[in-house]
C-alpha positions in Angstrom: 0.0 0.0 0.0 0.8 3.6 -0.8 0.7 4.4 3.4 3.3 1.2 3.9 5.4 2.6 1.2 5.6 5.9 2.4 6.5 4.6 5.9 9.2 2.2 4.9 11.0 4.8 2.8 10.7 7.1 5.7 12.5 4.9 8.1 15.6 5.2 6.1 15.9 8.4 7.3 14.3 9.5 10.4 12.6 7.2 13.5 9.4 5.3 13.6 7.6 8.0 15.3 8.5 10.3 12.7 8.3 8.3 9.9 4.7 7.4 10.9 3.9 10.4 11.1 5.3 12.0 7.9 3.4 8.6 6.3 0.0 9.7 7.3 0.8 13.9 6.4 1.7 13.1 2.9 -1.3 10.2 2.6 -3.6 12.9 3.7 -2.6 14.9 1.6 -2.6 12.9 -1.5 -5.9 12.1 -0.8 -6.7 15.4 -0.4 -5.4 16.5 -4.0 -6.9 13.6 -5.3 -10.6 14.2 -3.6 -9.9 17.7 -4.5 -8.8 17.3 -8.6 -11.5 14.5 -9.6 -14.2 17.1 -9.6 -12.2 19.2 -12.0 -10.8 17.0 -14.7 -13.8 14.5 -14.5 -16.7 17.4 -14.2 -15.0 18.8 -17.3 -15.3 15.7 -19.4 -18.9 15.0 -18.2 -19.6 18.9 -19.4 -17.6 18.2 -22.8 -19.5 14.9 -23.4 -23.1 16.3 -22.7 -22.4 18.7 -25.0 -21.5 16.7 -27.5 -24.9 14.6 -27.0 -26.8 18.0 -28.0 -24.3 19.5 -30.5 -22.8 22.3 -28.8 -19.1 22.7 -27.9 -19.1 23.2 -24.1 -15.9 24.6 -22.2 -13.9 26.4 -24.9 -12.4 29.8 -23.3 -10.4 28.8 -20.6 -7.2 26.9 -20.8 -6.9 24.4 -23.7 -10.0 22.7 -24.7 -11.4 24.7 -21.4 -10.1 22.2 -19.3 -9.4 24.7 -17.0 -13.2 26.2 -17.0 -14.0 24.1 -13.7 -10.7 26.0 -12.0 -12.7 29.4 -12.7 -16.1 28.3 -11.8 -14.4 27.2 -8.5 -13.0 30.6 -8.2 -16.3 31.7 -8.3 -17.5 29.5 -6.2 -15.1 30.8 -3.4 -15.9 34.5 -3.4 -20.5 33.3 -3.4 -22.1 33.5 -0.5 -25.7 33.6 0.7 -27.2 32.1 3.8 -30.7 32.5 5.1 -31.1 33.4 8.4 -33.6 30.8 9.4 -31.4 27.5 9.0 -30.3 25.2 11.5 -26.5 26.7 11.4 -24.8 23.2 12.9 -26.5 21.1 10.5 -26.4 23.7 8.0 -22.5 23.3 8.5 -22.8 20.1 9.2 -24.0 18.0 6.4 -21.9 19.5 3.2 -18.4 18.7 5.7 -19.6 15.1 6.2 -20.4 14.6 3.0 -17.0 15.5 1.4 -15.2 13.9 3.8 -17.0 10.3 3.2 -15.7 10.9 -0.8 -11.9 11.4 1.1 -12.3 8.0 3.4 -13.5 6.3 0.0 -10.3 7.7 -2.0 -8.7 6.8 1.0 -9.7 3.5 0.8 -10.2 2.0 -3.4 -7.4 0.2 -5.2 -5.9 3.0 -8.0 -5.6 0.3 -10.8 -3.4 -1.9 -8.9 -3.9 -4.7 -5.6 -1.1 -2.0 -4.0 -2.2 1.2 -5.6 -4.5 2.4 -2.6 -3.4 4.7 -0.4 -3.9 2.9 3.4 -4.9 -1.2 3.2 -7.8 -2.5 5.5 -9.5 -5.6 5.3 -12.9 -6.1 4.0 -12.4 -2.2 2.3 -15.4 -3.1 0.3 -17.6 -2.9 3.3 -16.0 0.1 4.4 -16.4 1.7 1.2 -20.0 1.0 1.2 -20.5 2.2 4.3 -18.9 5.5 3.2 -21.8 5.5 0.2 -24.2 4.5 2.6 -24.0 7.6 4.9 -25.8 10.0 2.1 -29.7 9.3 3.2 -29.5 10.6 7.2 -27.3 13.5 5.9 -29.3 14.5 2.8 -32.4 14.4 5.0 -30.4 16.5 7.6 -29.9 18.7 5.1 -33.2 19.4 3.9 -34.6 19.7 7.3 -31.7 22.5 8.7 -32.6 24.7 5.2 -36.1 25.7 7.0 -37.4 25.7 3.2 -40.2 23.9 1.9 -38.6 22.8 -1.1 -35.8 21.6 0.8 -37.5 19.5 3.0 -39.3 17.8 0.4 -36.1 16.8 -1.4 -34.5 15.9 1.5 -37.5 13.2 1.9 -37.4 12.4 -1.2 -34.0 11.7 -1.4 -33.7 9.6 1.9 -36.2 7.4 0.5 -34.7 7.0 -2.9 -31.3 6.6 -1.7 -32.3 4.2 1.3 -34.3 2.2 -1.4 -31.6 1.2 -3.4 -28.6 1.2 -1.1 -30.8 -1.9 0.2 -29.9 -2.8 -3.5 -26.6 -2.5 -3.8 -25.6 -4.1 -0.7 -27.3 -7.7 -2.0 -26.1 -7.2 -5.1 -22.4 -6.6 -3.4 -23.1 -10.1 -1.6 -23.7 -11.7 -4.8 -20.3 -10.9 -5.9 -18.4 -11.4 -2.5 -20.3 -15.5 -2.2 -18.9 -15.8 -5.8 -15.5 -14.7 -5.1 -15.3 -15.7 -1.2 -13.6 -12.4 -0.4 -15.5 -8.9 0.6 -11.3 -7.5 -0.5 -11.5 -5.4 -3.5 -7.8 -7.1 -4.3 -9.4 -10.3 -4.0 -12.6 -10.0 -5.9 -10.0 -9.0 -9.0 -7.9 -11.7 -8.4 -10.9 -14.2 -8.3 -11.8 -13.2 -12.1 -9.0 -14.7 -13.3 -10.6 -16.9 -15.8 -14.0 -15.0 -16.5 -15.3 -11.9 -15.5 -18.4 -11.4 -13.1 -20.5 -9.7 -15.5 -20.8 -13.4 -17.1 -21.8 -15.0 -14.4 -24.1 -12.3 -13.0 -25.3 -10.2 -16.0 -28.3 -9.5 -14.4 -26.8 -8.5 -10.9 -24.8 -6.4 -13.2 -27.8 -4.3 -14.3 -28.8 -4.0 -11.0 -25.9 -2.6 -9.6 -25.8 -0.6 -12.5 -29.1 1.5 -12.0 -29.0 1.2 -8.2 -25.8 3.3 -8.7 -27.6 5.7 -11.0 -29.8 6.1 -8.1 -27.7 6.6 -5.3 -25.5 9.3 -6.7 -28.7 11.6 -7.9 -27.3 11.2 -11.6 -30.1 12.4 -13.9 -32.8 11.4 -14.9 -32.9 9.8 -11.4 -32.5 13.2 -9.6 -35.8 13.7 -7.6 -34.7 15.3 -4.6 -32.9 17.5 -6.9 -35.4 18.1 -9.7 -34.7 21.6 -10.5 -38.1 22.4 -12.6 -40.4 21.2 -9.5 -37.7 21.8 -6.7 -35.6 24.7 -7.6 -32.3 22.6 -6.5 -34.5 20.3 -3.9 -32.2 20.0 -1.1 -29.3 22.0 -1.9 -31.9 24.8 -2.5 -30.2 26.9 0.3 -26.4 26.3 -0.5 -24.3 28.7 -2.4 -20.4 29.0 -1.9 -17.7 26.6 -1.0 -20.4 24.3 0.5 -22.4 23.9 -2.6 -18.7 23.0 -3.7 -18.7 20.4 -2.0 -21.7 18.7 -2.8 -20.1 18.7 -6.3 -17.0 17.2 -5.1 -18.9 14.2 -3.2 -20.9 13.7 -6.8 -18.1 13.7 -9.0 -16.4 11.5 -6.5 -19.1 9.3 -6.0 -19.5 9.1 -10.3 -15.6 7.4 -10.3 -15.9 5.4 -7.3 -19.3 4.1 -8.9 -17.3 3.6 -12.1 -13.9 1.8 -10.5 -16.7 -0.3 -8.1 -18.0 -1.5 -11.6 -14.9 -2.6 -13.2 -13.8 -4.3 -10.3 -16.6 -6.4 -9.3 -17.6 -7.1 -12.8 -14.5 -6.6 -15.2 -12.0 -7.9 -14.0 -10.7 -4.3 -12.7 -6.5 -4.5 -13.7 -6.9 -7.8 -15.3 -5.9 -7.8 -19.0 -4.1 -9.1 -21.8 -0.3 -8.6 -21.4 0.5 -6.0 -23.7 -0.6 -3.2 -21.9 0.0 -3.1 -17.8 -2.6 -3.7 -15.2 -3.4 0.3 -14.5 -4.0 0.8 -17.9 -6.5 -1.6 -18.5 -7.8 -0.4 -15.1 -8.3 3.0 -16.5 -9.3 2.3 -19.9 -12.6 -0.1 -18.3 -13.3 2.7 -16.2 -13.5 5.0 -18.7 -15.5 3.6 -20.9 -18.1 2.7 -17.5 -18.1 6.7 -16.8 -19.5 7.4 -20.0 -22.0 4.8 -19.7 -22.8 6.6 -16.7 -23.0 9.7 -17.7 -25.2 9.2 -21.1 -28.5 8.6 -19.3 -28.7 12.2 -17.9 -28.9 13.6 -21.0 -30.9 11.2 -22.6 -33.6 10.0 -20.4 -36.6 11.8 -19.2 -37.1 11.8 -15.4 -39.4 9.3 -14.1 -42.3 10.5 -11.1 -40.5 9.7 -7.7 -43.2 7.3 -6.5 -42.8 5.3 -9.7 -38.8 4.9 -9.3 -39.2 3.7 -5.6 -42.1 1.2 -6.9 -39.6 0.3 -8.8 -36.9 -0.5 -6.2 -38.8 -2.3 -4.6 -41.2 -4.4 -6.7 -38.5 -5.1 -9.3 -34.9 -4.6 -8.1 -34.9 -5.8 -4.8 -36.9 -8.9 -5.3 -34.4 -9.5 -8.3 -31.3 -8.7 -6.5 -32.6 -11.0 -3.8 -33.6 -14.1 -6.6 -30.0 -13.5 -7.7 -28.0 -13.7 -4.4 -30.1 -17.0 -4.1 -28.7 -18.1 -7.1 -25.4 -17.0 -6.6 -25.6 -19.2 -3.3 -26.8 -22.0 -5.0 -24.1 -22.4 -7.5 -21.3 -22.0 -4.2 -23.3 -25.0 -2.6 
């Protein structure tokens, strides 16, 4: 691991204590940078490419190709400011700090494209990393309840139920997977597809995971809470500033942790043929999963909010649950 490397080369030249230490400063701050930079480069390309879907150019004046566009809109961001005086200030505060840092523990946490690319090692990081996802429905009701706004309220309900829905989802489909591979390690899923990838023996748990993912992040057309023409913003109606910066570093976040989650419980994450190295086949799956992921938000209409969670749980969740059956089955 990144932390271990760090350490060891440390120890060459200072003592344990301080070589510890100096391991977790520059850990942090990698992660940092890398929480941090995602929203940039990867909020660009999702800009670029929904432009292209309705035949515009998007970013064009700033920096080459206005890659760096996002750098002034976050510029921006920084000198915005409005607050109403009737929220709840602590969890007004609260939620958008929370949120962010669950994106940092799960950068923390994910393999880069390699079993000793992540920057600290635990076991069972799969759980921990779904835990990290799984924190989003208290805090985007908290959310809507400390705006004091109508609208807010009502997306933060919306999106506790939606989110809770098919996190329920997720989690059996990630069960699926872990009975098939015997191992709830990220490292060891990959290793386990050494023959044939996961999205052949669970195609259909695939498509699950797939649209329960959709869900969970708010990606359009699955953005209820959000829903700007009946909502405003739902329950970021209130936020302006650095905070509603960080709401869209914990999407963009959650979009590539989504996408690498994909490719390694389905695709066989650094597995490849031998010609190119493990990262870049890493990269190259996750890729092409990120645009899957972000065509249906500019392609779909959005569905009525009590329809998508009928259809959590009349038709996902009973199939997520047939599947795990199966998948237990076939270990038997």
């Amino acid at each position: 691991m990144i932390f271990d490397y760090i350490d060891s080369l440390g120890l060459r030249f200072v003592s344990a204590p301080l070589a510890f230490l100096g391991a977790v400063v520059v850990t942090f701050i990698i992660a940092l940078l890398l929480t941090a930079m995602i929203p940039v480069f990867v909020g660009w390309a999702d800009r670029k490419f929904a432009a292209r879907i309705q035949s515009r150019y998007g970013p064009v004046y700033v920096g080459p190709f206005g890659l760096l566009q996002n750098f002034a809109d976050i510029v921006k961001l920084l000198g915005k400011r409005f607050v109403s005086t009737n929220v709840d200030w602590l969890s007004f505060n609260f939620v958008p700090i929370a949120l962010a840092s669950a994106s940092f523990i799960m950068v923390l946490l994910i393999p880069w494209g390699g079993p000793s690319l992540s920057l600290i090692s635990v076991p069972y990081d799969l759980l921990f990393i779904y835990i990290a996802l799984a924190v989003s429905p208290l805090l985007v009701l908290l959310a809507g309840w400390g705006e004091n706004n109508k609208y807010s309220m009502i997306g933060g309900f919306r999106g506790a139920a939606q989110i809770a829905t098919y996190e329920i989802v997720i989690i059996i489909s990630i069960i699926s997977v872990a009975l098939l591979s015997g191992s709830y390690n990220l490292s060891g899923i990959v290793s386990s597809q050494g023959s044939l990838w996961y999205i052949f023996y669970l195609p259909v748990v695939f498509v699950v995971f797939f649209l329960a993912g959709l869900a969970t992040m708010e990606r359009e057309p699955f953005d209820m809470p959000e829903a700007s023409q009946e909502l405003q913003a739902g329950w970021k109606v209130e936020y302006s500033g650095i905070k509603y910066g960080l709401f869209l570093i914990s999407d963009y976040v959650r979009l590539v942790i989504v996408a690498m989650l994909i490719v390694m419980l389905f695709f066989g994450g650094w597995l490849g043929l031998s010609f190119l190295p493990g990262i870049a086949w890493f990269w190259i799956k996750t890729f092409i999963v990120m645009v899957f992921l972000m065509v249906p938000r500019w392609v779909f209409a959005r569905p009525r909010i009590d329809q998508f969670i009928r259809f959590g749980w009349n038709w996902l969740l009973p199939i997520a649950i047939l599947n795990l059956i199966v998948a237990g089955l076939v270990v038997i």
